[in-house]
C-alpha positions as CSV (number, residue, x, y, z in Angstrom):
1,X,27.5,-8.7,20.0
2,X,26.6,-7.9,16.6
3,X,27.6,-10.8,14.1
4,X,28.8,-8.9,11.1
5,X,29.9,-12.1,9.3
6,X,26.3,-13.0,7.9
7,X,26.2,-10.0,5.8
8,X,29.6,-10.9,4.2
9,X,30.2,-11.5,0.6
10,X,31.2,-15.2,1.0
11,X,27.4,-15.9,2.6
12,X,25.3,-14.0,-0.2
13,X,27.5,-16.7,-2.3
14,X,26.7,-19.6,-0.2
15,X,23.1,-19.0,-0.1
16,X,22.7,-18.8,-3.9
17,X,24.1,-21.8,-3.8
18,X,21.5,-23.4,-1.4
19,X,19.0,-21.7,-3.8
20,X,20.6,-23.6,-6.8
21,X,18.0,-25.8,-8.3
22,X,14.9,-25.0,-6.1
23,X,12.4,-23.7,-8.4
24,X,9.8,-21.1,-7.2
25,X,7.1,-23.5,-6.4
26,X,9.0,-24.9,-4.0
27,X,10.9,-21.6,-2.4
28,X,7.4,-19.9,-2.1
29,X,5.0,-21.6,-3.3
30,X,2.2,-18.1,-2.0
31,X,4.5,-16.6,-3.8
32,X,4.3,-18.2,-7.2
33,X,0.6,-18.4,-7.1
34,X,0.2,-14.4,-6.3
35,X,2.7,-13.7,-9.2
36,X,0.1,-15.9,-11.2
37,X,-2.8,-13.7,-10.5
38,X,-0.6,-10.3,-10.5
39,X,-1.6,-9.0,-13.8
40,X,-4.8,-9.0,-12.2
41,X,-4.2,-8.0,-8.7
42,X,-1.9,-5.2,-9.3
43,X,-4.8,-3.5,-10.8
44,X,-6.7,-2.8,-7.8
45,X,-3.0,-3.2,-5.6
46,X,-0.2,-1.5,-7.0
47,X,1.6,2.1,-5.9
48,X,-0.3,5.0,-7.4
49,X,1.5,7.3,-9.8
50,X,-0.9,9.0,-11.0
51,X,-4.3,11.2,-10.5
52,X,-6.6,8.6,-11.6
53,X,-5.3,6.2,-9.9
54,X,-5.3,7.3,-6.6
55,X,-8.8,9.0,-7.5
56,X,-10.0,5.1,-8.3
57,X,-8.3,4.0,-5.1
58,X,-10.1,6.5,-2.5
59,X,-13.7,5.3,-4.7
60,X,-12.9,1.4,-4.0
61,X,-11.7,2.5,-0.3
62,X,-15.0,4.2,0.4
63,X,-17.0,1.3,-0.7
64,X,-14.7,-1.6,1.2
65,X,-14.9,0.8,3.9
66,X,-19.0,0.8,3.3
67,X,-18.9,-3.5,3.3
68,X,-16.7,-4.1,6.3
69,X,-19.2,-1.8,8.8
70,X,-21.9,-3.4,7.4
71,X,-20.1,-6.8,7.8
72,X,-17.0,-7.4,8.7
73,X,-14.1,-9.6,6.8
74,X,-10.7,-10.2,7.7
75,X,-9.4,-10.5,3.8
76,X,-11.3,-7.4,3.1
77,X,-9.8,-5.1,6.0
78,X,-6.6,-6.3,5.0
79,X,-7.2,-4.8,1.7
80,X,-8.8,-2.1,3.3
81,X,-5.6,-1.3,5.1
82,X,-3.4,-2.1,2.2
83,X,-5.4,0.8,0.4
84,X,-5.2,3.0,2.7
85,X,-1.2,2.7,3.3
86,X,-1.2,3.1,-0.6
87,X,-3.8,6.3,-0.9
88,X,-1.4,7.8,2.3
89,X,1.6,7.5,0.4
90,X,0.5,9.2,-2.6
91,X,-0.9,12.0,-0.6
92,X,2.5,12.9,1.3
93,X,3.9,12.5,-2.0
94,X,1.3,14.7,-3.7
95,X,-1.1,16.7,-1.7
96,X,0.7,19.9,0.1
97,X,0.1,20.4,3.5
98,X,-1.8,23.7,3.9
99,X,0.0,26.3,5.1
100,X,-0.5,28.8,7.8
101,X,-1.9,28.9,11.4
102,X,-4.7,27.0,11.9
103,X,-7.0,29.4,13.3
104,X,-6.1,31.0,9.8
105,X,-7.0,28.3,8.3
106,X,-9.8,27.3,10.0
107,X,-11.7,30.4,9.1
108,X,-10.6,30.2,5.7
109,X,-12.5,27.1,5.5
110,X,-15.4,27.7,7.3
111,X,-15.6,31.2,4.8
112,X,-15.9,28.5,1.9
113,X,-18.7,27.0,3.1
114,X,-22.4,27.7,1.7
115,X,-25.1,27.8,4.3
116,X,-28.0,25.4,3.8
């Protein structure tokens, strides 16, 4: 059964108490050292509100995305992904979904296209 008592009132209060004193270092200490570096990190990691942004996001994906096939690195596929999740976000935000049948669309496209 479903304990609704650990979302009471009276147990926010209780852990605040048990937080009393700690400082950060101690409660997280990966967490104190990224909020260190986070002026710098969020430049490259941060959600995209703008244009630019998301433009300079999809230019650093394509070139992690060009490092890890040529050699791949845990710490730079999670970025990779963390990227990625970030530049997809913006787009359903953003970017409308075209409109239309796809067969429409399709030849629409393929219309656009210059012939080499």
């Amino acid at each position: 059964m479903f304990d609704l008592t650990k979302f009471t009132p009276t147990r926010k209060a209780e852990r605040q108490r048990q937080m009393e004193g700690r400082s950060m270092t101690n409660v997280a200490p990966n967490l104190a050292a990224t909020i260190k570096v986070w002026s710098t990190v969020s430049k490259v990691v941060s959600t995209l509100r703008t244009e630019e942004q998301y433009n300079k996001a999809v230019k650093l994906l394509d070139a992690l995305i060009d490092q890890v096939s040529a050699k791949p690195n845990e710490t730079l596929e999670s970025l990779l992904d963390i990227l990625g999740t970030l530049i997809e976000d913006y787009e359903n935000k953003h970017v409308p979904e075209p409109v239309g049948d796809p067969i429409s669309s399709l030849k629409h496209f393929m219309g656009s296209v210059k012939s080499f």
